[in-house]
C-alpha positions in Angstrom: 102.6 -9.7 16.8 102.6 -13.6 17.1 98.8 -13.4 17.7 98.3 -11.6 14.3 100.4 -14.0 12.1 99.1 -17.2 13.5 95.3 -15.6 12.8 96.7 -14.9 9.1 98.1 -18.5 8.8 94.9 -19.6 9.8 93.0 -17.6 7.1 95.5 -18.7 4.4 95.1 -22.0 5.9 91.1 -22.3 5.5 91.3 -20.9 1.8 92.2 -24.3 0.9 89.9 -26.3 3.2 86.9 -27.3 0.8 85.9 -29.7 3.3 82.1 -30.4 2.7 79.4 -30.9 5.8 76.5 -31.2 3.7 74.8 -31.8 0.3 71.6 -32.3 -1.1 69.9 -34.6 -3.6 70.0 -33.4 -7.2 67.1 -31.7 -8.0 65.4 -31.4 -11.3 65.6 -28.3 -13.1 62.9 -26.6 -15.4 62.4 -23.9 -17.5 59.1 -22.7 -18.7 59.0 -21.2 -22.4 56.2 -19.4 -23.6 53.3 -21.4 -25.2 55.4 -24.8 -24.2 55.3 -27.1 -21.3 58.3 -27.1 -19.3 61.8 -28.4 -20.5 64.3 -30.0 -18.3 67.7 -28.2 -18.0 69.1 -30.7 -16.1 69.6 -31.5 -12.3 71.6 -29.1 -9.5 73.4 -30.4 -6.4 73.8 -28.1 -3.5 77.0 -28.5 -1.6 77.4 -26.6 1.8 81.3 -26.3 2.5 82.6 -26.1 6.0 84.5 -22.0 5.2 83.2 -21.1 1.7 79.8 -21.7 2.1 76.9 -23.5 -0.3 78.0 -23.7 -3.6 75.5 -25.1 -6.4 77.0 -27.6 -9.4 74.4 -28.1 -12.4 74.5 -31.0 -14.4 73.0 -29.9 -18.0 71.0 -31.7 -20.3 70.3 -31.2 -23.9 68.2 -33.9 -24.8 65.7 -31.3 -26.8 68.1 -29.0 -29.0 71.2 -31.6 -29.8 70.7 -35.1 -28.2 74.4 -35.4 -26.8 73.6 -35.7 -23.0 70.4 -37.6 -22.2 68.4 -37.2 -18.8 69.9 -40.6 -17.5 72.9 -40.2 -18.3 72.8 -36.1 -16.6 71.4 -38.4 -14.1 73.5 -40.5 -13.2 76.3 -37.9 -13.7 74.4 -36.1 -10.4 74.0 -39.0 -8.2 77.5 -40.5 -8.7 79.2 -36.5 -7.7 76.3 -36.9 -4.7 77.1 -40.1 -3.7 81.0 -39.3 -3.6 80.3 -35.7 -1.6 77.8 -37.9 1.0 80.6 -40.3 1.3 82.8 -37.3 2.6 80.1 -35.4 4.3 79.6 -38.7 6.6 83.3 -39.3 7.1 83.9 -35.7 8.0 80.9 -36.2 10.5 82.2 -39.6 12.4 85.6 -37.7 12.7 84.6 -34.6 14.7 82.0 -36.7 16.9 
C-alpha cells in the first residue's frame, strides 16, 4: 500500500516540475504564399522539459499586415526567453554533475 502512494506522490509531484534540460536557438519562421516570396512569421524556440517533454513557444511578427511587432524587436523577444531558459538549462546541468 505504502509503495503505491509514494509512486502517486511522485507523479503529482513531477506535474509541477517544468524544469528545463535543453533549448534551442530561435529559428526563423516562413511561410510561402502563392505567387509571393516567403514572409516571416516570426521566430520558435524549442524547449525540451525534464517530464513533459519539448514544448515549442513562437514569437510572432506582423511587420507586413499591421506594423505593431517588428522582426527586431520579435527578435529580441526570442533571444532574451532563450537566454533566460539557457541560464537554467546550465544551472540545472552543474547541479546533477
Amino acid at each position: 500500500m505504502s509503495i503505491s502512494v509514494a509512486y502517486n506522490f511522485r507523479k503529482f509531484k513531477n506535474l509541477f516540475n517544468w524544469t528545463p534540460v535543453k533549448v534551442e536557438k530561435p529559428q526563423p519562421v516562413y511561410m510561402s504564399y502563392a505567387k509571393e516570396k516567403p514572409v516571416l512569421l516570426g521566430f520558435e524556440v524549442t524547449v525540451s522539459y525534464l517530464y513533459h517533454g519539448d514544448r515549442k513557444l513562437f514569437f510572432q511578427t506582423d511587420e507586413e499586415r499591421f506594423g505593431l511587432v517588428s522582426r527586431k524587436s520579435a527578435l529580441a523577444k526570442a533571444n532574451a526567453f532563450y537566454s533566460n531558459v539557457k541560464a537554467k538549462v546550465d544551472a540545472y546541468k552543474s547541479k546533477t554533475r
